[in-house]
C-alpha positions in Angstrom: -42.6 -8.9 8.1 -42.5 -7.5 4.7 -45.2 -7.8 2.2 -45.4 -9.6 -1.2 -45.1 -6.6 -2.7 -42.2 -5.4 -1.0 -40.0 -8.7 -1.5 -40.9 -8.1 -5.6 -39.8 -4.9 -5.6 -36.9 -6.1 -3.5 -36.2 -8.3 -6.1 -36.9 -5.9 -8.8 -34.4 -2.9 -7.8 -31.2 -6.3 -7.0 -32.0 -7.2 -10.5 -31.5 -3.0 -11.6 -28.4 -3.0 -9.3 -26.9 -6.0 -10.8 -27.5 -4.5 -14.0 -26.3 -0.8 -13.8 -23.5 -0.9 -11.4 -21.4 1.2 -14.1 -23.7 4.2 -14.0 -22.9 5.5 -10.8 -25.9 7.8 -10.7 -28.4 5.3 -11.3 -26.7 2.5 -9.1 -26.6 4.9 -6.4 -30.5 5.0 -5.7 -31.0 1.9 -6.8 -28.5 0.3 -4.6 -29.9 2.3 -1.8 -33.6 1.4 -2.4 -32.3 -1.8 -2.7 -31.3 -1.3 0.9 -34.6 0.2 2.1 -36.7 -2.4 0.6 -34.7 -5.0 3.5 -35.6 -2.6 6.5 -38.7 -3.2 9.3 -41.6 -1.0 8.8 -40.4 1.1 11.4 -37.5 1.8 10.0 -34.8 -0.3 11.7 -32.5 -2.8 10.3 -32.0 -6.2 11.5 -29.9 -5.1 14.5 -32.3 -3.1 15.6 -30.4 0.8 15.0 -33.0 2.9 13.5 -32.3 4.2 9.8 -33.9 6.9 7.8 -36.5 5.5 5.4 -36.8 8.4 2.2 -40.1 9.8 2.0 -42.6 8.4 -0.8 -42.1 11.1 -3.1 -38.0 10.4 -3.3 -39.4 6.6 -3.6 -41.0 7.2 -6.8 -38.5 9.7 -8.1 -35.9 6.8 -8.1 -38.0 4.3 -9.9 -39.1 6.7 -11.9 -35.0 6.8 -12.6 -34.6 3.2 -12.6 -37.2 1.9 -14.9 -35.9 3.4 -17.8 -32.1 2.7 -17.0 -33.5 -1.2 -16.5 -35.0 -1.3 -19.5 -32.8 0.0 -21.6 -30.5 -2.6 -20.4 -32.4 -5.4 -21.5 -32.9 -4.5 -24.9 -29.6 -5.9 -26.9 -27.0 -3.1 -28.1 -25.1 -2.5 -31.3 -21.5 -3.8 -31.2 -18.9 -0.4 -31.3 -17.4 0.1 -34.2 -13.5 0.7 -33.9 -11.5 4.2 -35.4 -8.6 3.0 -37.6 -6.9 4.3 -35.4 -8.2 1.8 -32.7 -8.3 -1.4 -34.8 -4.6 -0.3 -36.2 -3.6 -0.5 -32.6 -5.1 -3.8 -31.8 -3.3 -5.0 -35.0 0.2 -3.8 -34.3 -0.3 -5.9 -30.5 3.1 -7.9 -29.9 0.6 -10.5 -29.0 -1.7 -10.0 -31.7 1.6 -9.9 -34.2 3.1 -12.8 -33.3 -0.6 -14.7 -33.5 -0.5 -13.6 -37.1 3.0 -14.4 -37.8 2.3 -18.0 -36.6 -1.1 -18.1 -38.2 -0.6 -16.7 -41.8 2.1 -18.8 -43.0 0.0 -21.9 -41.9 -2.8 -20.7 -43.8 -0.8 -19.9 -47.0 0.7 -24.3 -46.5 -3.4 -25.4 -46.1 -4.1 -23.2 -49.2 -0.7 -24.5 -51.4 -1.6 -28.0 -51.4 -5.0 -27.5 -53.0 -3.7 -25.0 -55.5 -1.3 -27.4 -57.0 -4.1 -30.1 -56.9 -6.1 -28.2 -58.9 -3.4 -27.8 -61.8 -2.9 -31.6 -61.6 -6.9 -32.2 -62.2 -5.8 -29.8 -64.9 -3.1 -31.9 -66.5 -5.1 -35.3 -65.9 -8.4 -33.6 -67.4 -6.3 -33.0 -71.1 -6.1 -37.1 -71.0 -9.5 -37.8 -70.8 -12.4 -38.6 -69.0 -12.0 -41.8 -67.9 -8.5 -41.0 -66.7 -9.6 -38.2 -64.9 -12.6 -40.4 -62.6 -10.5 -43.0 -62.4 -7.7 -40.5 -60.3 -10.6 -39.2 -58.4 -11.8 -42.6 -57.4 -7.8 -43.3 -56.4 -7.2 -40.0 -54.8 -10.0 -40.6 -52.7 -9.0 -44.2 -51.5 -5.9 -42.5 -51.0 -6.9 -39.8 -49.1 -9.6 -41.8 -47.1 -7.0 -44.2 -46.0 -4.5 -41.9 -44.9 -6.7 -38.7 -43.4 -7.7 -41.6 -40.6 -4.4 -41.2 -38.4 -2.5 -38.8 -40.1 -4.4 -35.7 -39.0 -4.6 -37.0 -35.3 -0.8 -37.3 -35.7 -0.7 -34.6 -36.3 -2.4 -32.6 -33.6 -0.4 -34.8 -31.2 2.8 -34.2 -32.7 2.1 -30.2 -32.3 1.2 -30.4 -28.8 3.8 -33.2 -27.6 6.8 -30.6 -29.4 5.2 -27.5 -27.8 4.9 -29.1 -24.1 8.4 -30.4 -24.6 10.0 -27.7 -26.2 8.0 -25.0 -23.4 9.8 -27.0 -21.1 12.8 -27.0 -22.7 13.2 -22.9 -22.9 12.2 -22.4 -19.6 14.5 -24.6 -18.1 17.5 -22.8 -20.2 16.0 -19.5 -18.6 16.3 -21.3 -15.5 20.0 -22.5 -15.7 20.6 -18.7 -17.5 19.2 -17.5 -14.2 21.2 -19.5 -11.7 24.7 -19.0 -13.7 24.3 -14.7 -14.1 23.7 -15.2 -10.3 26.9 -17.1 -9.4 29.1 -14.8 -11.5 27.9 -11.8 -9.7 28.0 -14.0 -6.2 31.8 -14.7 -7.7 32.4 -10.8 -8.4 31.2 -9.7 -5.3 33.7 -12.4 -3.7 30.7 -13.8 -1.2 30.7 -17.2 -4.0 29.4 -20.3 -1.8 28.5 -23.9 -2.5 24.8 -23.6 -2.7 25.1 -21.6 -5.8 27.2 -23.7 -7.3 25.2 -26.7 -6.3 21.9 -24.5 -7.5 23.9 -23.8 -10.7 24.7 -27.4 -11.6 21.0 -28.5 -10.8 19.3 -26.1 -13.2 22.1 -27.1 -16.2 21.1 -31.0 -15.5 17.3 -29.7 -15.7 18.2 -27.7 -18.6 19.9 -30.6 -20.6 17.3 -32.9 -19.4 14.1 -30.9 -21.0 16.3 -30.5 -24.1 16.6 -34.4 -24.1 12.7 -34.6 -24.3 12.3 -32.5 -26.9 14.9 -34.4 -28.7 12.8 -37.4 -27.8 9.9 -35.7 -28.5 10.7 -35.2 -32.3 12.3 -38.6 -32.6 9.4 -40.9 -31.3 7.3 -38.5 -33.5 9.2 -39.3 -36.7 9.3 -42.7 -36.2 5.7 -43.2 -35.4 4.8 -41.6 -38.9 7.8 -43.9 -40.5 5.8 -47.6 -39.3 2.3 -45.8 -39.9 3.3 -44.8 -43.2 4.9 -48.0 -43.7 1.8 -49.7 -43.2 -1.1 -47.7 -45.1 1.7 -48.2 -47.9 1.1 -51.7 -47.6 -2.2 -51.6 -47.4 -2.7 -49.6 -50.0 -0.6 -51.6 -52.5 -2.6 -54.7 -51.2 -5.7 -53.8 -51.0 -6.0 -50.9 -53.4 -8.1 -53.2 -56.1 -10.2 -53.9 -53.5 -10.9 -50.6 -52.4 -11.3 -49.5 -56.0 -14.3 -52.4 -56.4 -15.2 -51.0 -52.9 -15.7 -47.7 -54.3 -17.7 -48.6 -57.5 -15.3 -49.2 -60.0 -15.4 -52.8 -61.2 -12.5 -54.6 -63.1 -15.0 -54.1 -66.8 -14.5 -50.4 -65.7 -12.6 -48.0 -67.9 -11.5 -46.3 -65.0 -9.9 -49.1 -63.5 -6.9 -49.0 -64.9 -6.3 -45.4 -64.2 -6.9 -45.7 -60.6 -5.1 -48.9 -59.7 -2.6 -47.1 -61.7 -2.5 -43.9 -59.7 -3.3 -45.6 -56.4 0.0 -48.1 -57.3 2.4 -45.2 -57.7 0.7 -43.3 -55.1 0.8 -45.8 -52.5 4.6 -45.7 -52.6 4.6 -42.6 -51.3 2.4 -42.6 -48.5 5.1 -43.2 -45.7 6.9 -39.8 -47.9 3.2 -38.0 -47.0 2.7 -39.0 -43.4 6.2 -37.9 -42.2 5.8 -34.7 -44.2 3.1 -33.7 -42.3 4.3 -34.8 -39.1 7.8 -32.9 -39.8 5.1 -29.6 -40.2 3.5 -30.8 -36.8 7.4 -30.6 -35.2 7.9 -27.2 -36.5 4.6 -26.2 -35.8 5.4 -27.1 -32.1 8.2 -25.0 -32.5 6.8 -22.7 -32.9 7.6 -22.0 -36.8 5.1 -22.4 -39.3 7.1 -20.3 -42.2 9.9 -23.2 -43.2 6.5 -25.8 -43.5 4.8 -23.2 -45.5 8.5 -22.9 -48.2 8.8 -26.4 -48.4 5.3 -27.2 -49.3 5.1 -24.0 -51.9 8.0 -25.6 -53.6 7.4 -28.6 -53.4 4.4 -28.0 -55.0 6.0 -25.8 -58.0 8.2 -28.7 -58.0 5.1 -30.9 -58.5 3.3 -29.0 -61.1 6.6 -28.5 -63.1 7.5 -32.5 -63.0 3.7 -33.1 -63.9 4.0 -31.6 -66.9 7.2 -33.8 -67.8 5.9 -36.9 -67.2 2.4 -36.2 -68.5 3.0 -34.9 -71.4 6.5 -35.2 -72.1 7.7 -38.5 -71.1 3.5 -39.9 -72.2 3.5 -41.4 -68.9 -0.6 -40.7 -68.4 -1.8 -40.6 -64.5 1.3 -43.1 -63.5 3.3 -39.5 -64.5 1.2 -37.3 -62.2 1.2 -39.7 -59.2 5.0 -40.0 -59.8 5.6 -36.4 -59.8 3.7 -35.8 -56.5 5.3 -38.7 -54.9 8.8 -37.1 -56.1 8.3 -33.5 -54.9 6.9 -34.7 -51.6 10.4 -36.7 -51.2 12.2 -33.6 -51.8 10.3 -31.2 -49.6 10.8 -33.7 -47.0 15.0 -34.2 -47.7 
């Protein structure tokens, strides 16, 4: 029977050897007194086979080695810094590329949108005040009504267009596959009716996978058509409401601003909701760039019209909600 003693140093040097199994050195002893500390007092394992026991000077020795090795694991290390040469390396990765050529561009569309917001606060702040609050108090009926479902559509849209269009490739390699195969079965003149059977199979699988990613983008679309259809409508209903929801009273000088924004606006959400789900579809496909050149022009598009209908045709906030709902139409044909 072993001693209190021994069964914590027992545990003591597992706990070392768990922790320093790279030093080889080190994990050595400790891994052998590791083995010790299990054996009889006479020196004989379970089985009975005797087994030399190191002498209590080695003993110390190796905690003496341990100790230090143990500690110095436990206290918490500096991160390593990379060479440029290293961090050039992880940066040219194919994986780590194509990560950044999917990532970037869909950066650069979440920071377009704001940047042309901010020249329309711009163009709206020259008109006044009032006609500047009373956009902010539509923008954020606006926005509050349609951020509810449209950004869960859109994180469904990107994975249901990945899945199906993951499927889709990999059943083409699959039919790709299966034909190379049966042309050199048909060269080498040992051709047989499995492989053409095998050949036919993986087409029909092929043409079936690119049916539900056709189906995939479809249903998508359509979804964002009724749910855009209907925060238009209730938006054009129920924007007063809102606006008396949000503070602004019918006495209110920004009342007529915002119902006048929010009116315009409104008209447009089904525009908005399918022109993010159309970035969800590409996103799923894996391209993020043709999202990211339709959104920058359609907001140069936007800040060029604003300044048209603002200030050149004296339109006022109806003028900036019509120019937004005008470039979104056009990113989105």
């Amino acid at each position: 029977m072993k001693s209190s003693s021994d069964l914590k140093l027992c545990l003591y040097y597992r706990r070392a050897a768990r922790l320093h199994l790279r030093s080889q050195s080190r994990s050595s002893s400790i891994r052998r007194l590791v083995c010790n500390s299990f054996l009889d007092k006479d020196g004989s394992d379970a089985s009975g086979t005797p087994t030399p026991v190191p002498s209590q000077q080695q003993q110390e020795v190796e905690q003496q080695q341990a100790v230090p090795a143990l500690a110095a694991a436990q206290q918490p290390g500096w991160p390593q810094l990379l060479s440029p040469q290293q961090l050039w390396g992880r940066l040219t990765d194919p994986l780590n590329m194509e990560i950044f050529s999917i990532a970037l561009p869909m950066l650069a569309t979440l920071a377009a949108d704001p940047i042309a917001g901010l020249v329309d606060t711009a163009y709206v702040g020259r008109l006044g005040a009032a006609q500047l609050a009373g956009v902010g108090v539509a923008l954020s009926v606006f926005n509050t009504t349609t951020k509810l479902l449209n950004v869960p559509l859109l994180s469904v849209t990107t994975s249901s267009v990945a899945a199906a269009a993951g499927r889709a490739a990999a059943e083409a390699r699959a039919a790709t596959a299966a034909g190379s195969s049966s042309t050199s079965n048909t060269t080498s003149g040992s051709s047989s009716s499995s492989s053409s059977v095998s050949e036919s199979s993986a087409a029909a699988a092929a043409a079936a996978a690119a049916a539900g990613l056709s189906s995939a983008i479809s249903s998508s679309t359509l979804i964002a058509a009724v749910v855009g259809l209907v925060q238009a409508l209730l938006l054009v209903g129920g924007g007063s409401w809102a606006a008396q929801l949000w503070g602004v009273s019918s006495s209110s000088p920004l009342w007529g601003p915002a119902c006048d924004f929010l009116s315009i606006r409104a008209a447009g959400a089904p525009v908005t909701v399918l022109l993010l789900v159309m970035q969800g579809v590409y996103r799923g496909l894996q391209d993020t760039r043709t999202p990211f050149y339709a959104t920058l022009a359609a907001n140069v598009l936007n800040v060029g019209l604003g300044w048209a209908f603002i200030f050149g045709l004296g339109l006022g906030v109806k003028g900036a909600a019509a120019a937004t709902v005008l470039a979104q139409v056009s990113a989105v044909s």
